[in-house]
C-alpha positions in Angstrom: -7.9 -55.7 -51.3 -10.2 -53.9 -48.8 -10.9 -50.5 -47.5 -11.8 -49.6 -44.0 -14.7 -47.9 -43.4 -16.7 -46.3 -40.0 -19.7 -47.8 -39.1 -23.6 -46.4 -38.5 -24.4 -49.4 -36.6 -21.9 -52.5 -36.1 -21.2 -53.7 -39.2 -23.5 -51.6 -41.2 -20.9 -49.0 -43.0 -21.1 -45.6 -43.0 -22.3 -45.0 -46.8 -25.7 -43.1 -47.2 -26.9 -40.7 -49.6 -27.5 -36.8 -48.2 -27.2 -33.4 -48.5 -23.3 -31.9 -48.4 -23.5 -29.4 -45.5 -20.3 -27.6 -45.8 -18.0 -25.5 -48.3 -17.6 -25.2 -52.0 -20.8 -27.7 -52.9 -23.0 -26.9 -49.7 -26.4 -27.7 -50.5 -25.6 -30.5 -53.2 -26.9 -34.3 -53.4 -24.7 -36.3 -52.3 -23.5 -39.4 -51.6 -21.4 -40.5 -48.8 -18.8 -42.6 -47.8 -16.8 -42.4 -44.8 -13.6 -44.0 -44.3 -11.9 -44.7 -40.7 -9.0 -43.7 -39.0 -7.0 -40.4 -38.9 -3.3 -39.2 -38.2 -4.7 -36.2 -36.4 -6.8 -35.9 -33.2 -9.0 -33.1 -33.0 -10.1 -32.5 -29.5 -13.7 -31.2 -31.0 -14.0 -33.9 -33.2 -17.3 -34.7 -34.2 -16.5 -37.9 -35.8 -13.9 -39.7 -33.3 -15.8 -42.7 -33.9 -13.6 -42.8 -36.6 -10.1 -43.0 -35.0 -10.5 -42.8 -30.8 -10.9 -46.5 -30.2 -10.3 -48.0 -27.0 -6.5 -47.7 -25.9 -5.8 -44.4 -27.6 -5.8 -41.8 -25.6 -4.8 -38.8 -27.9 -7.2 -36.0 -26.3 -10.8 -35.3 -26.6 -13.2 -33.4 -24.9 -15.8 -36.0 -24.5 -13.1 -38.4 -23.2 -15.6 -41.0 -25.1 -13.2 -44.3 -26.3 -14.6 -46.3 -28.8 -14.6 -49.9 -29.8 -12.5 -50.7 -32.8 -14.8 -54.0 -33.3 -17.8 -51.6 -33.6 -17.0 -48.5 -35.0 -14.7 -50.3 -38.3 -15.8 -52.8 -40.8 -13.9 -54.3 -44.0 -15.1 -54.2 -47.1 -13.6 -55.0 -50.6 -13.2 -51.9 -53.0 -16.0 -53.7 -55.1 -18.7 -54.0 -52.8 -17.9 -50.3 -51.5 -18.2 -49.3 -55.5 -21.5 -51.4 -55.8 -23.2 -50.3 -52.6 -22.5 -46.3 -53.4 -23.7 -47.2 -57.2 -26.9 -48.5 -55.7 -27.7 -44.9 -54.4 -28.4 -43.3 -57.4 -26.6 -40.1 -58.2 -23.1 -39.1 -59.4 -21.6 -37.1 -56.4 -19.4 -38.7 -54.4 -18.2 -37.5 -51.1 -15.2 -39.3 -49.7 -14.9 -38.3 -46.0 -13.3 -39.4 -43.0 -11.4 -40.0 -40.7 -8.5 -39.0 -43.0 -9.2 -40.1 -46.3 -5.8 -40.4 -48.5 -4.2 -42.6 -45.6 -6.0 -45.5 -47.8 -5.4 -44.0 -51.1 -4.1 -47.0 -52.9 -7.3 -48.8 -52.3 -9.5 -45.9 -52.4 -8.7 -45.3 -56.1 -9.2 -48.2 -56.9 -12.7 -48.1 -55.6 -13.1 -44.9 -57.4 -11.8 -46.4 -60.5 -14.9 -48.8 -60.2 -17.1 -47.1 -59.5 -16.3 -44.6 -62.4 -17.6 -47.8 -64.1 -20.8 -48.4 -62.5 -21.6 -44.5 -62.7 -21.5 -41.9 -65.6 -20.2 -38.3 -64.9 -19.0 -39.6 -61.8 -18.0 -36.4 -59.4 -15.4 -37.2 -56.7 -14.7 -35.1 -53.4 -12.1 -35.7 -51.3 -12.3 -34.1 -47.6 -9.1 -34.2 -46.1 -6.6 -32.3 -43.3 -4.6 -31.1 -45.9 -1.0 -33.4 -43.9 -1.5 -36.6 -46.7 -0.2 -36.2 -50.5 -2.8 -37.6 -52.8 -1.6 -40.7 -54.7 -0.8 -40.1 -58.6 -3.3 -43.0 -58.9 -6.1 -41.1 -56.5 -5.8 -37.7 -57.4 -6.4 -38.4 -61.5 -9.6 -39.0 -60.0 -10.7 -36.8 -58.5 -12.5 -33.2 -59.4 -12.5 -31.6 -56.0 -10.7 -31.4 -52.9 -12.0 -30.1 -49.0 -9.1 -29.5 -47.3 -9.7 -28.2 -44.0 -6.0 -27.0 -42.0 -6.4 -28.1 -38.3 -5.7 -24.5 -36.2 -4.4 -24.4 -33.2 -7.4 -24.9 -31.0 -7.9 -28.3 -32.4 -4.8 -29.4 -30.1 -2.7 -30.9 -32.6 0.6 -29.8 -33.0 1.4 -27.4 -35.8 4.3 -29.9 -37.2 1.7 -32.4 -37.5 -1.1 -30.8 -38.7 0.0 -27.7 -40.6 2.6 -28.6 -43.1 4.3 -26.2 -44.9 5.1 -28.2 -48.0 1.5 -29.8 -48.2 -0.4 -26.2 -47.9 1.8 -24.7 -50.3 1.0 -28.0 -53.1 -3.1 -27.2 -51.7 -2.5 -23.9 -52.8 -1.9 -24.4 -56.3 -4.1 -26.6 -56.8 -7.2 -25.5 -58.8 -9.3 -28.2 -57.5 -8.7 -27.3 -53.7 -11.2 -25.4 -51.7 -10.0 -24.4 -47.9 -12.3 -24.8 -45.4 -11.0 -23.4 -41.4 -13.0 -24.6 -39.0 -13.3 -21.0 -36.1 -14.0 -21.4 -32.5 -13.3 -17.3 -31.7 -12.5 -14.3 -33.6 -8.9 -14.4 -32.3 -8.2 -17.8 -34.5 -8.7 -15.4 -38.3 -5.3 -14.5 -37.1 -3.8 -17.4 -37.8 -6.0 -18.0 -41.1 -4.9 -15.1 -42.6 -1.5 -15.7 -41.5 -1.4 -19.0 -43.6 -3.2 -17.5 -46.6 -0.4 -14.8 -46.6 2.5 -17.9 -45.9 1.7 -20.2 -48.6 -0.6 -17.9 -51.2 -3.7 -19.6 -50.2 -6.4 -17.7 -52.7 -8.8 -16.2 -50.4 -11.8 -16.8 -52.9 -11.2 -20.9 -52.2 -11.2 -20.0 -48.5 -14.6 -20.6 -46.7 -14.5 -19.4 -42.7 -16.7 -22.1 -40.8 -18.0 -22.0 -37.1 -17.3 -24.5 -34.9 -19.8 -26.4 -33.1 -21.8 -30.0 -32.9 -25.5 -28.1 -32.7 -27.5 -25.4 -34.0 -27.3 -22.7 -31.2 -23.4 -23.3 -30.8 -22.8 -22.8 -35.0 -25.9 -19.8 -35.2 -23.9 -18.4 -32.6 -20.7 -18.2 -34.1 -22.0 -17.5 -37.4 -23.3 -14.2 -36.4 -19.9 -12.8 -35.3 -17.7 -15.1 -38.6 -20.0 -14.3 -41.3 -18.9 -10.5 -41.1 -15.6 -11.5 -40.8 -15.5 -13.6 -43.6 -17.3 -10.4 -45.7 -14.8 -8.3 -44.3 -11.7 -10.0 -45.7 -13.1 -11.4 -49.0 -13.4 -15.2 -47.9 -16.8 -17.6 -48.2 -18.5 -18.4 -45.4 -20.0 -22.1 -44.8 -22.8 -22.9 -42.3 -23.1 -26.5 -40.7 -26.6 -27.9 -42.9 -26.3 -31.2 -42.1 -26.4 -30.0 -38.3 -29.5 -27.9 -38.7 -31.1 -30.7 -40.7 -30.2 -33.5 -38.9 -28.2 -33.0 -35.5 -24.9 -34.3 -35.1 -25.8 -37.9 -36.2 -24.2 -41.0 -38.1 -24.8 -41.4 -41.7 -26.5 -38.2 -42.3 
């Protein structure tokens, strides 16, 4: 039983210990994994590393393919469990990709590693399209979903289920996270807050963009939106720490 995860460098996967940058537990020590491949395609995506390999040419706007060979790398759920464990620290951020597309093997990663660690804290970032597993979600304490919006280019029948948002929404443990490009895309926030009772105190408004100007920018006109209709607003801090870099 494996799971796949991205890569930093070929063959080195993509599990490091850092600071979350986004959402409910911005600011928190961390430690990451990130899993590959996604059922969406996000034409800003700033990890397509993770699911535009060579051959797939579901749009992006660096038009960047990537080799599978490269960018993916097997590991058992064991050695995954032992190499976060080796990190130190009891916060786990499952990211992707798309998470919950390998949730059978992911919880049973999680299951031990909830071995290896005491007061283990799981987070699960996901697009908010995939059910969590029975298995998966009794182990987890917090889910990121983040809705894709229309200016990521995916299809709303793909990316903004009814059913799924709805189950999100009554959910205790989920915190939304919409990622905004311009004003004009609140509209369709709040339009999905009002469709499937979305809580706006688990909503956090965050700005698009792969580098400091571009999110600064955007956070100067979002973050009185956000005050203006009651919702959190997140900053990028891994951007402003680190730049849009691998395993940070």
């Amino acid at each position: 039983m494996a799971l796949i995860l991205a890569t930093t460098t070929p063959d080195e996967p993509e599990i490091f210990a850092s600071i979350q940058g986004e959402g409910a537990s911005a600011g928190r020590v961390s430690t990451f994994v990130r899993l590959s491949r996604c059922n969406l395609a996000c034409q800003w995506c700033d990890t397509a590393y993770t699911w535009r390999f060579t051959g797939d040419n579901r749009p992006h706007r660096d038009a960047l393919a990537f080799e599978r060979g490269a960018n993916q790398v097997s590991l058992t759920e064991d050695d995954v469990a032992a190499r976060i464990a080796a990190l130190g620290g009891n916060r786990l951020v499952v990211t992707g990709g798309e998470p919950l597309l390998q949730a059978p093997a992911l919880a049973r990663m999680i299951a031990a590693l909830a071995a290896l660690v005491p007061d283990l804290h799981v987070e699960v970032e996901t697009n908010g399209t995939v059910a969590p597993t029975p298995a998966v979600d009794a182990l987890v304490q917090q889910y990121n979903v983040s809705p894709k919006l229309a200016h990521s280019g995916n299809p709303a029948e793909l990316a903004l289920l009814p059913e799924r948002l709805a189950a999100w929404a009554a959910d205790p443990r989920a915190w939304f996270k919409f990622v905004i490009a311009q004003p004009s895309d609140l509209d369709e926030v709040l339009a999905l807050r009002d469709a499937h009772a979305i809580p706006a105190g688990r909503i956090f408004l965050m700005p698009e963009g792969r580098d400091s100007e571009t999110v600064r920018a955007r956070g100067r006109w979002l973050a009185p939106l956000s005050l203006q209709h009651g919702m959190g607003y997140t900053d990028r801090l891994h951007i402003h720490l680190f730049g849009d870099t691998r395993g940070t």
